[in-house]
Every structure is written in C-alpha cells, then in structure tokens.
N, C-alpha and C positions, 0 to 999 in steps of 0.2 A: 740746550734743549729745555732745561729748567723753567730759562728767562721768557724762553718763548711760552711753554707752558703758565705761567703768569702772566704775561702781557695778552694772550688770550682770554685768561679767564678774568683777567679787570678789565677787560672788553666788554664782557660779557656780565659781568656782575656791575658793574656801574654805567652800564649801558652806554657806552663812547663810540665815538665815531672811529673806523678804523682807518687812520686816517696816520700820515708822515706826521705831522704837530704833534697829535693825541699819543701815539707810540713814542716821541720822541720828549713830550713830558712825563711819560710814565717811565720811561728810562731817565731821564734826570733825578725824577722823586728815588726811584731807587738806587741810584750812583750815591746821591745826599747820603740816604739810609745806610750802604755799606760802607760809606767814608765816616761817617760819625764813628761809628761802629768800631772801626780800626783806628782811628785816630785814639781811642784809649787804650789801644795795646803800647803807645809807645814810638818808639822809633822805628821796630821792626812792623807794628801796623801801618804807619806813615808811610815807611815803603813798598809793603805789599798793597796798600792803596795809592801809590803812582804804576804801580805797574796795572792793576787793576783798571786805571785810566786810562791807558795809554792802549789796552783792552777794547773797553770803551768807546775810546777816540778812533777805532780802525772797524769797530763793529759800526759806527753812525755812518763814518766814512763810506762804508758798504752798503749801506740802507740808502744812502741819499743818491748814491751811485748809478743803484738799482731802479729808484725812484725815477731818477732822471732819464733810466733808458726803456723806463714802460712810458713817460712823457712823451719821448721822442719820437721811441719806436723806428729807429733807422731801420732803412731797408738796404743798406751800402753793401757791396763786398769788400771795397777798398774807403779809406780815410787817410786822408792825405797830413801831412805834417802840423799843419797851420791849423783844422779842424781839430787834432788830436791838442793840440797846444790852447787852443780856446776853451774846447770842455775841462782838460785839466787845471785852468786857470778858476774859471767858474767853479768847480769841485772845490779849489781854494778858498775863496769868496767866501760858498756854504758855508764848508766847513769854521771859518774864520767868527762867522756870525752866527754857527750854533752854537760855537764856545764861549764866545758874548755872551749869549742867552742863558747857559749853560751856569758859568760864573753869577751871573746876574741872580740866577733862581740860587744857586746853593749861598748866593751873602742872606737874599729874603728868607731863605728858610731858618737858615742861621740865628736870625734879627729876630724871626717870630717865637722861638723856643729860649731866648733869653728870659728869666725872674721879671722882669719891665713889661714884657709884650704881653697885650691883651690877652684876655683869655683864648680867644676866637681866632687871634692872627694867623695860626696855620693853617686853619682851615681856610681860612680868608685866602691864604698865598697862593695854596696848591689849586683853589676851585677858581 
C-alpha cells in the first residue's frame, strides 16, 4: 500500500506518464535505493535485500501479467494447453528482459554515485 501510495504520488508530482515503463523505472530507482541501504547493514542487510528481490521479482511478475491480460483482453471460457504454454513462456521472455534492464540500471546508477562520476551523472541516469 505504501509503494503504491508513492508511485502515485511521483505520478503526480513529476508529472509521468502512467504508463508499465514509467512504473517499472520508478520501481527500479527504488529497489537501488533500498538495496544500497541494506547492503551497509552487512550480511544480514544483504539478505534481507535478496528476499526483498525476490519480493520485487513476483510483484513485476504480476504487473506485467496484468498488463498483458488488459492487452489482450481474452474473451475465452476455456484455454487450451498450448495457449497456456505460449503465454507463460512470453511471461518468461518479459520477465527475462526486465531483469536485464533491471541489472543494467542498478550497475548505472552504481557507476554514477562513485567520487569519479560527474557531478550531474545521476541525474543524467535516472531522467
């Protein structure tokens, strides 16, 4: 309830489109945020931020899900084996390549917040 009560309101305060991308970098920026976070508790931060992930990884899971069946909008009573077998492959897929993305943003944000990196770089990253 929290999470959604903020991704709302950076909706709304930075004026974004509400859009699967826009939501799904504003969860990334803050996955970074509580994984930095926790990574200086130590070991026991380290793990309570894989589970945190894994969290994460089931709530995108369900948003892309979701996404996918306002797209479609089936009108079926039945789904046969092979349809069930394609969409959950494709859910694979997603999933595969937002955790790509996913990785990809938390090394750049990383890379920007180093003593080296430009003044500007994170802003640069996140916008």
């Amino acid at each position: 309830m929290c999470l959604k009560l903020s991704l709302l309101l950076s909706h709304r305060v930075f004026n974004l489109e509400k859009t699967f991308k826009t939501t799904f970098s504003l969860l990334v920026l803050h996955m970074w945020l509580c994984l930095r976070r926790l990574k200086e508790e130590g070991k026991e931060g380290v793990e309570f931020g894989q589970y945190l992930y894994e969290i994460y990884n089931h709530d995108v899971e369900l948003r892309v899900s979701q996404a996918g069946n306002r797209a479609k909008a089936f009108s079926m009573q039945t789904v046969d084996s092979a349809l069930k077998l394609q969409v959950n492959l494709l859910l694979t897929k997603w999933m595969k390549d937002l955790e790509r993305i996913f990785y990809g943003n938390i090394v750049a944000y990383d890379a920007a917040i180093v003593p080296e990196a430009k003044q500007d770089e994170l802003p640069n990253v996140i916008w």
